[in-house]
matplotlib code that plots the C-alpha trace (Angstrom):
import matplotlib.pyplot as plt

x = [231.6, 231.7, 234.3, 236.7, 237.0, 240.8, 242.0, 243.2, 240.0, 238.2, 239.3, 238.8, 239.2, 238.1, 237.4, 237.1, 235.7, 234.0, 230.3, 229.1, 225.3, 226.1, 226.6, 229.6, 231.9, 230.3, 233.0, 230.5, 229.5, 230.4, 233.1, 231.9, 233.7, 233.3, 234.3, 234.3, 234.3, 234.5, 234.4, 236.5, 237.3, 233.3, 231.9, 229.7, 226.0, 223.5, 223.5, 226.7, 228.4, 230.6, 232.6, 234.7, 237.6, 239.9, 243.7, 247.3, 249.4, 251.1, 247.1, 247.8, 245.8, 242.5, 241.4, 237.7, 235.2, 231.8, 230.3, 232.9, 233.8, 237.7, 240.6, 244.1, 243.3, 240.8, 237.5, 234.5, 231.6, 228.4, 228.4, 227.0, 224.5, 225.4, 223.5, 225.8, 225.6, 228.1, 230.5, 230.4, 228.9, 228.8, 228.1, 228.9, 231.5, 230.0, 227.3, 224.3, 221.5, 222.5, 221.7, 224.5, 226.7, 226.5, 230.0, 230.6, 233.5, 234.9, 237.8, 240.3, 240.3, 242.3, 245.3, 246.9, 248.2, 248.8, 245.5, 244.0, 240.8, 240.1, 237.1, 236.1, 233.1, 231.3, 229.1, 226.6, 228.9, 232.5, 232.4, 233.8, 237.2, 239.7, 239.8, 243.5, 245.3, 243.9, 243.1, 245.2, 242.7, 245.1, 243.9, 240.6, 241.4, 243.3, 240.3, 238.4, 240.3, 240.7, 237.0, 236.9, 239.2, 237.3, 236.8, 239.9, 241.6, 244.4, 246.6, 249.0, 252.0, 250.4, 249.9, 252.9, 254.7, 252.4, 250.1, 247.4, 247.4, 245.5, 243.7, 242.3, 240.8, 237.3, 236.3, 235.5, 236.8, 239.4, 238.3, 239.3, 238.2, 240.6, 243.6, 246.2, 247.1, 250.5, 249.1, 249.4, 252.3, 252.3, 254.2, 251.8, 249.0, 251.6, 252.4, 249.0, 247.8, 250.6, 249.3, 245.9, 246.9, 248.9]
y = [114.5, 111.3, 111.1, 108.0, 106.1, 105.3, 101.6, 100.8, 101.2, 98.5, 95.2, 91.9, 88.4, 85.6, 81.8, 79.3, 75.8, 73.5, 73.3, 70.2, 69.7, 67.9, 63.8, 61.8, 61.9, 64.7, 67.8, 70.9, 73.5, 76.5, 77.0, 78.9, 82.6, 84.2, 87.7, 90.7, 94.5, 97.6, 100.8, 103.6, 101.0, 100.2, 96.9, 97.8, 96.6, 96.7, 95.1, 95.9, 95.5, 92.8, 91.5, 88.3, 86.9, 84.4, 85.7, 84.6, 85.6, 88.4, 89.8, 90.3, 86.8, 86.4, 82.9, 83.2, 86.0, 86.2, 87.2, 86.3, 89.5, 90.1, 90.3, 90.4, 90.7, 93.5, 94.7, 92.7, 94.7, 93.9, 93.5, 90.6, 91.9, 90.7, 90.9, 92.5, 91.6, 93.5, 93.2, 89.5, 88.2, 85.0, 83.8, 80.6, 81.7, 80.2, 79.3, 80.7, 80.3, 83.7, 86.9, 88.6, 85.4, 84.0, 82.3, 78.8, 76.9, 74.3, 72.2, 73.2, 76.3, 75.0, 73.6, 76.9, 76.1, 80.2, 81.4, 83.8, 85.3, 88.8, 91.0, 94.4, 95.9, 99.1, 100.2, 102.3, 105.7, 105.4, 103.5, 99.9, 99.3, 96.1, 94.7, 93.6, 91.9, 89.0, 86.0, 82.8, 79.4, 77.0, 73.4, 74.2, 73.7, 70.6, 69.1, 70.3, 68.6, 65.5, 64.8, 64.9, 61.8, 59.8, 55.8, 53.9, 56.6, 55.5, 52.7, 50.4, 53.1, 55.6, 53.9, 53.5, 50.3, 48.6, 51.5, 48.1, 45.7, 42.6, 44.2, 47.0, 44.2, 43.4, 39.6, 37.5, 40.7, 38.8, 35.5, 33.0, 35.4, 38.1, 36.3, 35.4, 31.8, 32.3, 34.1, 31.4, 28.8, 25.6, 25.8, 28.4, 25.8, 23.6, 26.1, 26.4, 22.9, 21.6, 24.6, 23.1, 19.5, 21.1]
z = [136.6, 139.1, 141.5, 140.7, 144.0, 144.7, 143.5, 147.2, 149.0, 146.7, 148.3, 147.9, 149.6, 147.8, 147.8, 144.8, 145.4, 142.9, 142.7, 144.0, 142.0, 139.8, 139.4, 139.9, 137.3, 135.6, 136.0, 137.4, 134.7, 137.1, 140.1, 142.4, 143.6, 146.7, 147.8, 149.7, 148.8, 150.5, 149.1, 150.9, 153.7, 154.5, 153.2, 150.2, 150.9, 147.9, 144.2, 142.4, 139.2, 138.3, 135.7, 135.5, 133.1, 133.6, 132.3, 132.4, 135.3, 133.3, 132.2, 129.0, 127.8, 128.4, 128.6, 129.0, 130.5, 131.6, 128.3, 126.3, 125.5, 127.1, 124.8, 126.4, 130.1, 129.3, 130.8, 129.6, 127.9, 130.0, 134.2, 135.9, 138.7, 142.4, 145.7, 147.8, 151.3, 154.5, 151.9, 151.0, 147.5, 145.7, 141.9, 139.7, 137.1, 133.8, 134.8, 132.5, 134.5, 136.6, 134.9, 132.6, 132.3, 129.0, 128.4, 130.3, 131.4, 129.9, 131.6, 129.0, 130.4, 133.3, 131.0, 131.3, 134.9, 135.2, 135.0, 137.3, 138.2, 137.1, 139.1, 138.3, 140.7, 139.9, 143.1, 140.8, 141.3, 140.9, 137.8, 137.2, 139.4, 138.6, 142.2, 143.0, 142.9, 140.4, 142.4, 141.9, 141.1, 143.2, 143.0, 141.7, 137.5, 138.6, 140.1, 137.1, 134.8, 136.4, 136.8, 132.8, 132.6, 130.6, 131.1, 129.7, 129.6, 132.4, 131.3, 133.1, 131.7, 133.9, 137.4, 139.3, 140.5, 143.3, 142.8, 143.1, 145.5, 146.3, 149.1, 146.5, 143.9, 145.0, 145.4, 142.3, 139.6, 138.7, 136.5, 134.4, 131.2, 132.4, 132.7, 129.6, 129.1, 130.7, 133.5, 136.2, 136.0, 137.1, 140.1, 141.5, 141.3, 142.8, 145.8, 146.8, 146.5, 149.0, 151.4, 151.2, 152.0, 155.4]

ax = plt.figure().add_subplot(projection="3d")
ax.plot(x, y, z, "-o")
ax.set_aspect("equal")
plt.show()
């Protein structure tokens, strides 16, 4: 029987930012994770076992995993192998290209503003540990979501008073076509024609 390695000597510090490959306006089809792990207080060097979900803050909801495969904050069924290296490791949650991660992300994933990342590492001995404590995802769904805004989608309701000014409208965008009949009055013309003849 294989010695069970004590939940407090697997630790982890992570980092979440968005992956940057791909186009403008296009929202990125991964985030990127970064960690580190030590087994019994030494940073684990070799290729190890992960497995990935994204749950509530309570764990009991699972919002999405790397295969798909997590039901109410529980272990996923397959691993995701990771080159381990002094302890630090890196992959691209949902993105399908890296071996063992079949499920993708999709921004309305990041609607559920308590949604936390969920790692479990097995080191090839002790069998598969839940690292803690789940790792909070900050700004990174926000930024997500945002980048899925689609064109039109932001209406004069939703900017705030004075939220556009004249020095933020670009030279000649604003013509003739654009404007309602009642847009300018005649004692604007007026205004500006005495200004001339000064």
């Amino acid at each position: 029987m294989r010695a069970k390695i004590p939940l407090p000597y697997f630790t982890t510090l992570c980092g979440l930012f968005l992956a940057v490959a791909n186009a403008p306006a296009q929202p990125p089809p991964h985030l990127n994770y970064q960690g580190r792990v030590s087994v019994d207080g030494t940073n684990f060097h070799g290729t190890g076992q992960f497995k990935f979900a994204l749950v509530n803050a309570t764990g009991d909801a699972t919002y999405w995993s790397h295969d798909g495969s997590s039901v109410g904050g529980s272990e996923p069924d397959t691993a995701v192998p990771l080159n381990v290296d002094r302890g630090l490791y890196a992959v691209a949650l949902g993105d399908s290209s890296q071996p063992g991660m079949t499920s993708a992300l999709t921004p309305g994933l990041f609607m559920n503003d308590d949604a936390v990342l969920r790692v479990w590492f097995d080191d090839g001995v002790a069998g598969p540990q839940q690292l803690v404590p789940d790792q909070a995802l900050a700004s990174v769904g926000s930024a997500f979501v945002a980048m899925t805004v689609p064109d039109g989608a932001i209406q004069t309701s939703q900017l705030a008073n004075g939220a556009v000014t004249g020095p933020k409208i670009a030279p000649s965008t604003i013509t003739s076509s654009l404007l309602a009949n009642s847009a300018v009055q005649e004692h604007n013309i007026r205004t500006r024609r005495m200004a001339l003849e000064l």
